[in-house]
N, C-alpha and C positions, 0 to 999 in steps of 0.2 A: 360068217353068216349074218347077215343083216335084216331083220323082221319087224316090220312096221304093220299097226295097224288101227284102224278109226277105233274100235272097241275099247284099246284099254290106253287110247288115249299117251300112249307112250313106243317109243321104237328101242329095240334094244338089237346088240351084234356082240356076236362070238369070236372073237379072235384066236385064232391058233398056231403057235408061234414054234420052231424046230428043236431039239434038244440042243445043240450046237447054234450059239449066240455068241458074236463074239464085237467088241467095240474096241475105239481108240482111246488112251486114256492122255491127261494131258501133258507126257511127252510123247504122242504120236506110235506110242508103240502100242500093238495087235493084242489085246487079253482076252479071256473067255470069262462071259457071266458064269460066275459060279452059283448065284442063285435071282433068279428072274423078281424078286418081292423087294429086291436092294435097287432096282432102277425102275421100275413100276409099282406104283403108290395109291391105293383107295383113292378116289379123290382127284385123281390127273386127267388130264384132259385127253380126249379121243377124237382126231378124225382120220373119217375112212374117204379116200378120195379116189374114185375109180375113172375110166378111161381107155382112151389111144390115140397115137400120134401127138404123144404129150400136150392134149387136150382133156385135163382131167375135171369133174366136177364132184363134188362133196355130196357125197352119198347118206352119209351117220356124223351126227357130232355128239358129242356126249362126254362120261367122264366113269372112269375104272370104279365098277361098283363093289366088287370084292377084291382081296387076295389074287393072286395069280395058282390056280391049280399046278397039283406037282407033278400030276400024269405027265406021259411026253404022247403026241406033244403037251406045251404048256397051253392051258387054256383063261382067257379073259374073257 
């Protein structure tokens, strides 16, 4: 969810990510994040870039301002 607005001068987005994440590590083999706060970081960079017909344009940029919640899903 991405929420802009003249008032406070800042835009901020929600991101909500599935219980089930999983990456390649680097020999190429399939692992599952065991915990989402080991590959996202306070402080890392965000963009949100929406679209179709692989005509995408940058919606939000910004940068992880907490933790990653532990609900599922995970929330930023």
């Amino acid at each position: 969810t991405i929420k802009k607005s003249w008032r406070t001068f800042t835009d901020t987005a929600t991101i909500k990510l599935p219980k089930a994440i999983y990456y390649y590590d680097g020999n190429g083999i399939l692992k599952p994040v065991e915990h989402l706060g080991n590959f996202i970081k306070v402080g890392d960079k965000v963009e949100i870039r929406l679209g179709y017909n692989r005509q995408l344009f940058t919606e939000f940029t910004g940068y992880v301002a907490r933790s990653p919640r532990i609900n599922i899903p995970y929330e930023l």
